[in-house]
C-alpha positions in Angstrom: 0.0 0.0 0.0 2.9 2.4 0.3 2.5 3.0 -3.4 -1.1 4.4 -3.2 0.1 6.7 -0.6 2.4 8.2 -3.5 -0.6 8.0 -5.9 -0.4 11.5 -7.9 -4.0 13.0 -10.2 -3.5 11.1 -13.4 -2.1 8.0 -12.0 -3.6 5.0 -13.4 -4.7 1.7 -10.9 -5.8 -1.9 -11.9 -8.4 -2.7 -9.4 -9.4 -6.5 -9.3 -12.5 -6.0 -6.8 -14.6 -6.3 -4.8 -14.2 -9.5 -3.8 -16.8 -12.1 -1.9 -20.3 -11.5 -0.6 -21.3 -8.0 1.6 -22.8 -8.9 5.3 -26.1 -9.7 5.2 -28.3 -6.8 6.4 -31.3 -7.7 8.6 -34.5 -5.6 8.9 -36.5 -4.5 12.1 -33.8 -6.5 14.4 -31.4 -5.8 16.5 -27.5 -5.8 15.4 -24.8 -5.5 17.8 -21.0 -4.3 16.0 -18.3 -6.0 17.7 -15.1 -3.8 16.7 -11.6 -4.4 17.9 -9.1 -1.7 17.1 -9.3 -0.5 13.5 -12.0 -3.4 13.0 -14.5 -0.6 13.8 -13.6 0.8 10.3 -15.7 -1.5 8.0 -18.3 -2.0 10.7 -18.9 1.7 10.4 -20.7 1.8 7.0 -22.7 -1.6 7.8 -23.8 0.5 10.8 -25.0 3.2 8.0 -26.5 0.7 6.2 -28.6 -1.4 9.1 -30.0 2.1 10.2 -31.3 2.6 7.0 -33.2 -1.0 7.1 -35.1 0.4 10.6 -33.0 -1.8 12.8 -31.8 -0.8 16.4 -27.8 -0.6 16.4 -25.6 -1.0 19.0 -21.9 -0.7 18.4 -19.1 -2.5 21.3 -15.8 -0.4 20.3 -13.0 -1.6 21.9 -9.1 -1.2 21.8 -5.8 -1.5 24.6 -6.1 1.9 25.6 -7.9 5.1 25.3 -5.9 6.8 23.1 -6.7 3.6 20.2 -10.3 4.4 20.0 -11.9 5.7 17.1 -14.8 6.4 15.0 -16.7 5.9 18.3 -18.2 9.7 17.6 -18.7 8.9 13.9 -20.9 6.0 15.6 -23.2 8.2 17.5 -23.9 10.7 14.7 -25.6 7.9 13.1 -27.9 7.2 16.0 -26.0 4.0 17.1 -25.9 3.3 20.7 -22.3 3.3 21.5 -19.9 1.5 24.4 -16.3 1.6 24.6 -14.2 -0.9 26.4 -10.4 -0.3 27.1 -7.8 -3.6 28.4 -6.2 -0.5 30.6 -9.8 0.9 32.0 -8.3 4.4 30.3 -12.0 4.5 28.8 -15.5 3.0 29.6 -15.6 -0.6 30.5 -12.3 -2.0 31.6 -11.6 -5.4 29.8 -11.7 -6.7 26.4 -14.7 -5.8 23.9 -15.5 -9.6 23.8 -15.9 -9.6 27.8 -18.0 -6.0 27.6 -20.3 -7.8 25.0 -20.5 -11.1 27.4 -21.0 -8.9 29.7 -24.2 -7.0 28.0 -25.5 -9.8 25.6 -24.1 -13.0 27.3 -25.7 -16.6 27.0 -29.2 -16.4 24.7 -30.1 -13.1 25.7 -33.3 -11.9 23.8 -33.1 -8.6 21.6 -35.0 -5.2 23.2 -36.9 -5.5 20.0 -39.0 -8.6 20.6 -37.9 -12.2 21.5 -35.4 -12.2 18.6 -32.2 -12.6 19.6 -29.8 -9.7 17.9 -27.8 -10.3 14.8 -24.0 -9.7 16.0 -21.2 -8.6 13.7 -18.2 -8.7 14.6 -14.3 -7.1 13.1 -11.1 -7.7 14.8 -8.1 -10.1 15.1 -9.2 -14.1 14.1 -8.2 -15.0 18.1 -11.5 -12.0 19.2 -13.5 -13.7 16.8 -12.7 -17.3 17.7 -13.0 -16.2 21.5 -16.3 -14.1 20.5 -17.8 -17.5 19.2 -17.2 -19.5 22.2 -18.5 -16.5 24.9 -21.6 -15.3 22.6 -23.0 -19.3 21.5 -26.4 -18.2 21.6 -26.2 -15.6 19.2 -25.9 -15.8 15.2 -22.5 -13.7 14.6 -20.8 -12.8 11.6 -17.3 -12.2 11.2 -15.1 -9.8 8.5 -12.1 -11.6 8.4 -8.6 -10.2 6.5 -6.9 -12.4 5.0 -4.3 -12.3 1.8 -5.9 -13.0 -1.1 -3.8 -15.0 -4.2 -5.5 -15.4 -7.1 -9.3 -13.8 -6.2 -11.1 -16.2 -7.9 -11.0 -19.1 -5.5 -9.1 -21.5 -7.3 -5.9 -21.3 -5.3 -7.4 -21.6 -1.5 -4.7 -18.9 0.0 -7.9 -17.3 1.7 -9.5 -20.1 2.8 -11.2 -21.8 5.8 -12.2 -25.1 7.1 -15.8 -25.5 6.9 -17.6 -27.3 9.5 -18.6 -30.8 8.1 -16.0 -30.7 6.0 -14.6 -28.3 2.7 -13.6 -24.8 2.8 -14.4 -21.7 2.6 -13.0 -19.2 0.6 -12.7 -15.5 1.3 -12.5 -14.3 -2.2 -15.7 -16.3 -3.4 -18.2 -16.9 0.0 -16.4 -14.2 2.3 -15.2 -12.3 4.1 -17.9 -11.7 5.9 -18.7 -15.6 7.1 -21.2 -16.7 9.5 -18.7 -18.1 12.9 -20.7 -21.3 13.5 -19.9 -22.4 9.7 -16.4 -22.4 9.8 -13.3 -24.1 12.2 -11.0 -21.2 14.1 
């Protein structure tokens, strides 16, 4: 990426994208964003977009220390309900943003919406998302995942995981946003 930061008007780029499937958007639910670090960044325009499908969002933001958060205010403007968590208790809820959403949403808690459970999405480092899936099991969650894509059009399985059951699944074909309880971490 260095080169696009030395991108002048005029340059030409060869864009092979996008790649995968967007995140499934629910309607009239409740969706919780699960953001570790800079995994708040792509959660913020599925935020824009499950407003605009009259859902009630709720965003966890976490990160080691208070001066790591951000995009918490971008959050708000958008009318999502936001909590911070900090591992150094510099900011809001002291702990991870996997233990502040146990902490909120643990074991098959129903939504504020109804009985429906929420829909959780959920950025951040594979080991948040693996330890999200075992301290959330009640709850459908979603994870971005980034990994290094070869070839883009499945064929080479660079980006891929196991599948529960059994095959794989691929990032640049059926992700990167996959459903936790489909795949091995």
């Amino acid at each position: 990426m260095a080169g696009l930061a030395k991108t002048r008007a005029g340059d030409v780029w060869d864009v092979f994208g996008p790649l995968g499937r967007p995140a499934p958007v629910p309607r009239k639910r409740e969706v919780l964003l699960i953001g570790g670090g800079i995994g708040a960044a792509p959660l913020l325009l599925l935020a824009r977009v499950a407003m605009r499908a009259q859902n009630r969002v709720r965003a966890f933001l976490g990160a080691r220390s208070a001066p790591d958060l951000f995009l918490a205010r971008d959050f708000s403007r958008l009318g999502v309900e936001v909590e911070v968590s900090t591992e150094d208790g510099s900011r809001g809820y002291r702990g991870t943003v996997v233990a502040l959403a146990e902490c909120r949403y643990g074991g098959t808690a129903g939504s504020r919406l109804g009985s429906d459970k929420p829909r959780v999405f959920a950025c951040g480092p594979r080991a948040m998302l693996a330890e999200l899936k075992s301290r959330l099991p009640g709850l459908a969650i979603w994870g971005f995942f980034e990994e290094r894509m070869s070839c883009g059009c499945g064929i080479c399985y660079c980006c891929a995981l196991p599948r529960k059951g059994g095959g794989y699944i691929r990032f640049c074909k059926e992700g990167p946003v996959v459903r936790l309880d489909e795949v091995e971490l």
